[in-house]
C-alpha positions in Angstrom: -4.3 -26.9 -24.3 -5.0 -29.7 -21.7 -2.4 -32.5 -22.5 -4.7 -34.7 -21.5 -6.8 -33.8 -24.0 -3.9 -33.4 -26.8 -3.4 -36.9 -28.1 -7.2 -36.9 -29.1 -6.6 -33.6 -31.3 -3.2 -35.3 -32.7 -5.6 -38.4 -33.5 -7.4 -35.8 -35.3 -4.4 -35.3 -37.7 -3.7 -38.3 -38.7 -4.1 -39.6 -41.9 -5.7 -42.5 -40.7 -8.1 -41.2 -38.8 -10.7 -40.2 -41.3 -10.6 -43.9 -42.5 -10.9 -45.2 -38.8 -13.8 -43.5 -38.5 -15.4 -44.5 -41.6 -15.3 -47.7 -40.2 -16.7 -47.1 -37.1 -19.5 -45.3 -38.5 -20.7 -47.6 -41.3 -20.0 -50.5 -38.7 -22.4 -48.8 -36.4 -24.7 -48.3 -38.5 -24.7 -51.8 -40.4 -24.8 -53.2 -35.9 -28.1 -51.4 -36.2 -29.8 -53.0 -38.9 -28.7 -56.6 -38.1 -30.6 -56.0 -34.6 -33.3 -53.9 -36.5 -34.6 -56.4 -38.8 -33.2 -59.9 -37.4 -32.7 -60.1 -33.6 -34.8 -57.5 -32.3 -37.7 -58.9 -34.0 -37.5 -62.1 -33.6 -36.5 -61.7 -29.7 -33.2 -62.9 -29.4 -30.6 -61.8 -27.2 -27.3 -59.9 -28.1 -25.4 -59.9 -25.4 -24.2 -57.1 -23.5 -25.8 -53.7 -22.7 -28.0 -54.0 -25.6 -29.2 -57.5 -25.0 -29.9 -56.3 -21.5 -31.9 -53.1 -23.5 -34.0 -55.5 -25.1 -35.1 -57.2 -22.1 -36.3 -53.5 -20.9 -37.7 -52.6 -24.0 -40.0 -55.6 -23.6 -41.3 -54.4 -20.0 -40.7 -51.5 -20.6 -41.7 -49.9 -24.1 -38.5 -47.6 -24.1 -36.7 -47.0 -27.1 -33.8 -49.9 -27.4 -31.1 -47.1 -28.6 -32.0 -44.8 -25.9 -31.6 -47.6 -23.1 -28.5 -49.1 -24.8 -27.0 -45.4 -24.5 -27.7 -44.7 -20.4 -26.3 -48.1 -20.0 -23.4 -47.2 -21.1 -22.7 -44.0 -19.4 -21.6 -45.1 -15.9 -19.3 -47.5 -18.2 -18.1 -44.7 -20.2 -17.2 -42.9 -16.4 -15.3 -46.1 -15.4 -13.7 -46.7 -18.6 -12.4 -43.2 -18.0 -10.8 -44.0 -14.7 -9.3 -46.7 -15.2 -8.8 -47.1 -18.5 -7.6 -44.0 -18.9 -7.2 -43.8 -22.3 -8.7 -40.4 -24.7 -8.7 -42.2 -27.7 -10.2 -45.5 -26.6 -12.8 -43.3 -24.8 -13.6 -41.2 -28.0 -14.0 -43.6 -30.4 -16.1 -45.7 -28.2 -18.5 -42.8 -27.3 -18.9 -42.3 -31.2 -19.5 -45.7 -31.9 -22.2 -46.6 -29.0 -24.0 -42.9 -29.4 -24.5 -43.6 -33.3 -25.1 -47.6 -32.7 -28.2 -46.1 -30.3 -29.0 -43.3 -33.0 -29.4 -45.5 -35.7 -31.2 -48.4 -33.8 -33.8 -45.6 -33.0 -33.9 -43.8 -35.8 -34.5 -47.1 -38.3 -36.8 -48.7 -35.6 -39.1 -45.4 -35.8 -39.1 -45.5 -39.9 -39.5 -49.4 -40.2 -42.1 -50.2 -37.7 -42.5 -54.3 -37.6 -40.6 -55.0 -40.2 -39.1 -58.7 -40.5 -37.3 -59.4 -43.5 -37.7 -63.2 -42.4 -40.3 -65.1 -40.0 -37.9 -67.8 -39.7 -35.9 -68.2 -36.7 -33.0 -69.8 -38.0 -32.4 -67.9 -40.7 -32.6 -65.0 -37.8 -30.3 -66.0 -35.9 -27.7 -66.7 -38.5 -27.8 -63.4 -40.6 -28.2 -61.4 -37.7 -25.3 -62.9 -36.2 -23.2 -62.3 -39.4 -24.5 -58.6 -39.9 -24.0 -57.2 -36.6 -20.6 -59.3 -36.2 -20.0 -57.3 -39.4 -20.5 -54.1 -37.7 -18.6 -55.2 -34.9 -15.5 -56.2 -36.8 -15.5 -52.9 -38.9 -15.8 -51.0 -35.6 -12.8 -52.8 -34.3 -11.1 -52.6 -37.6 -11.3 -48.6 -37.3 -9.2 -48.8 -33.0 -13.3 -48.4 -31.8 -15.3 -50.4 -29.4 -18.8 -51.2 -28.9 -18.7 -50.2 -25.2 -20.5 -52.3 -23.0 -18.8 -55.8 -22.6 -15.6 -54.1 -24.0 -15.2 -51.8 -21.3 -16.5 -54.4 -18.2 -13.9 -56.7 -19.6 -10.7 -54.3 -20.1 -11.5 -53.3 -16.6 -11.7 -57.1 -14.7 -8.7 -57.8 -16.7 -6.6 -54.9 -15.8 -7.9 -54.5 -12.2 -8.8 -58.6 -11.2 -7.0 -60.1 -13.7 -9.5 -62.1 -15.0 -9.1 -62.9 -18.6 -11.3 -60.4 -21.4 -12.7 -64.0 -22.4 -14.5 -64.8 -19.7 -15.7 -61.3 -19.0 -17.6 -61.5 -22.2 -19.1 -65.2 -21.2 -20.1 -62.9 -17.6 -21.4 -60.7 -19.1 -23.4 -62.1 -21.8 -24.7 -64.9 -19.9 -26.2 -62.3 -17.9 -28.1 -61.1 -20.9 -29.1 -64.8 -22.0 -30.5 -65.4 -18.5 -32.5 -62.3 -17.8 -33.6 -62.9 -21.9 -34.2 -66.4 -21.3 -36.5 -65.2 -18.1 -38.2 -62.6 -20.3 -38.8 -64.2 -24.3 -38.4 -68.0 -23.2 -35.5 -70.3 -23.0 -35.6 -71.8 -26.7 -35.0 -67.9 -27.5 -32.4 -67.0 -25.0 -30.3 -70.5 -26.5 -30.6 -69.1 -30.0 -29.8 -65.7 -28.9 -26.3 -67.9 -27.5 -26.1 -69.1 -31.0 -25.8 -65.5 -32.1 -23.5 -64.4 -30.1 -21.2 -66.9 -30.7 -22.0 -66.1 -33.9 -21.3 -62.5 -34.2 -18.0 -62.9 -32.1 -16.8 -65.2 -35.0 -17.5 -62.8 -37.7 -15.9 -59.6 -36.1 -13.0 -61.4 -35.5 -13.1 -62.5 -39.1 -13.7 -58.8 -40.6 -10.9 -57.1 -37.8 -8.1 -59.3 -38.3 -8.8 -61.5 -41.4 -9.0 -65.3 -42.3 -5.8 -66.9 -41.5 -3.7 -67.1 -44.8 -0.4 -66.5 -43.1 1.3 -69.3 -41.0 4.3 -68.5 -38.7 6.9 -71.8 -39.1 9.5 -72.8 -36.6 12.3 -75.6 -37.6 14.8 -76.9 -35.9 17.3 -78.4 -37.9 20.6 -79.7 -38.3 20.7 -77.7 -41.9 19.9 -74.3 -40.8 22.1 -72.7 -44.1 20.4 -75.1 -46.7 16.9 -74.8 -45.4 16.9 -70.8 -45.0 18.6 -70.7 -48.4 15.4 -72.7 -50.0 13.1 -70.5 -48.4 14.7 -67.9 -49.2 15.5 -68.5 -53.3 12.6 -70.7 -53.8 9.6 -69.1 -51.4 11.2 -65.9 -51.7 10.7 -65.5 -47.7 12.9 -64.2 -45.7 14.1 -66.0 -42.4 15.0 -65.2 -38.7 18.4 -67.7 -37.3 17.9 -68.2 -33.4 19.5 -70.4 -30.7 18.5 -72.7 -28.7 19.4 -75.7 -26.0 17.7 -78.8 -26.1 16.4 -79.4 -22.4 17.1 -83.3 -22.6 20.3 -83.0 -24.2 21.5 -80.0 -23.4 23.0 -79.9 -26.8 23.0 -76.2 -29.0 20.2 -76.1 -31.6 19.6 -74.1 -34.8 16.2 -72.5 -35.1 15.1 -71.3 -37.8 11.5 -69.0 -37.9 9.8 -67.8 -41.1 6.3 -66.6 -42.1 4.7 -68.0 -45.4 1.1 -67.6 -47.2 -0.9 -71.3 -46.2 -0.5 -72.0 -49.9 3.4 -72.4 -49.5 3.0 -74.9 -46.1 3.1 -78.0 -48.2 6.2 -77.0 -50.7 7.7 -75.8 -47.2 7.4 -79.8 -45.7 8.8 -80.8 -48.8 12.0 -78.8 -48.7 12.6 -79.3 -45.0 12.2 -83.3 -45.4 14.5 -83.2 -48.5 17.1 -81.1 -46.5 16.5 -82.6 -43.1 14.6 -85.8 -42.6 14.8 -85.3 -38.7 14.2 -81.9 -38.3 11.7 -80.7 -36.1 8.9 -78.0 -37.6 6.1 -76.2 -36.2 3.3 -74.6 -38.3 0.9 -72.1 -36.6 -1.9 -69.8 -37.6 -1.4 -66.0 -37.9 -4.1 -63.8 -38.2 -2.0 -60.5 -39.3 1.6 -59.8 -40.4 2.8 -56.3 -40.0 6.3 -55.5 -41.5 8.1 -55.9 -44.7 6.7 -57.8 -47.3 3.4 -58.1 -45.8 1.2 -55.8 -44.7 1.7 -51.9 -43.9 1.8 -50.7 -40.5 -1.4 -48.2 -39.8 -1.5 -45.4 -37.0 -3.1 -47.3 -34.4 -4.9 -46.3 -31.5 
């Protein structure tokens, strides 16, 4: 067998693949519907190769699916190359190939159908339904090709941060949709996308309800044995060297649920009125006591 080719038949073995894929294939299909009966009908814009599909379909007539899918061939090709990675490549393919499918295939059985004639309400369910589909994709090591790929590949090969290679990318799409449906449109399309990009990253990593806690103290022992007995948390003991002093400090790093922050305060003010702590946002603990580790792509 090609070894190229073997780490896509080990991903086959795994036994999370068959949940992976579950997710990429109900989030394709659930992309689908939110441009089906929200954005497609209503004209707005949703970034990437499909946004730019739209703006053909309107000139054109040509299926939305069918263009979204020769878009992203010569992406597919340089995702290849440079990316170089079978599994990304795979689970990409699937995902775009059955996004297109689907978009097609409901399109043909629910001709002009609009769930809503209301802009507004448009923008934000479609928003929220294909960001849904996005985020389950991503949940299951997929991608939705298009802006994915474009970006990996600035960032790897120019640098240039992922971030702004969506904001390229998609402003593209709002400018040749503005051009085509009207500006008021292509701004609500913005909306969407903003949108949508909020809610996949909601559904692939999860609300914040972890925070990641740095103290430094001058009671390392009593503070780490509060959060330990009373929070039932366990703690990491660091060292560190004030740069204006130049004095040795005690640091102290936990993760807590956002429910135990303010107890937290309390026990590190009772312990150590002049400590200092830092509470941050986490989107996703791996290890014990949280959450599993998952084979990951």
């Amino acid at each position: 067998m090609n070894k190229k080719f073997s780490p896509f038949f080990a991903d086959l073995l795994t036994k999370d693949t068959l949940v992976d894929y579950l997710y990429i294939i109900s989030g394709s299909i659930i992309q689908s519907i939110g441009m089906v009966f929200f954005l497609i009908p209503s004209h707005l814009i949703s970034g990437g190769v499909s946004g730019l599909a739209q703006v053909l379909n309107y000139y054109t007539g040509w299926p939305i699916g069918l263009l979204t899918l020769a878009g992203n061939i010569p992406l597919f090709v340089l995702g290849w190359q440079y990316l170089g990675k079978v599994r990304f490549a795979v689970r990409t393919i699937v995902s775009v190939a059955l996004f297109s499918l689907f978009t097609d295939l409901i399109s043909s059985a629910t001709p002009e159908v609009m769930i809503t004639h209301d802009l507004f309400l448009n923008t934000m369910f479609g928003a929220v339904v294909l960001g849904l589909g996005f985020g389950l994709v991503y949940k299951g090591s997929g991608t939705s090709g298009g802006s994915d790929i474009i970006g990996r590949i600035l960032n790897q090969r120019l640098g240039i941060p992922i971030s702004q290679s969506y904001l390229l990318t998609d402003s593209i799409s709002v400018l040749l949709g503005g051009i085509a449906f009207g500006w008021d449109l292509a701004l609500y399309g913005l909306i969407a996308i903003y949108i949508s990009g909020f809610a996949a990253e909601t559904i692939s990593e999860g609300t914040s309800y972890f925070r990641d806690v740095v103290i430094i103290t001058e009671e390392p022992e009593k503070i780490s044995s509060d959060i330990i007995n009373v929070l039932n948390r366990g703690v990491t003991h660091l060292k560190g060297v004030g740069g204006y002093s130049g004095e040795e400090k005690a640091i102290i790093y936990c993760v807590i649920g956002r429910n135990e922050v303010n107890q937290l305060k309390k026990m590190v003010k009772e312990a150590d009125p002049d400590s200092f702590m830092v509470v941050g946002h986490t989107h996703e603990v791996l290890g014990e006591g949280f959450q599993k580790y998952k084979s990951l792509s």
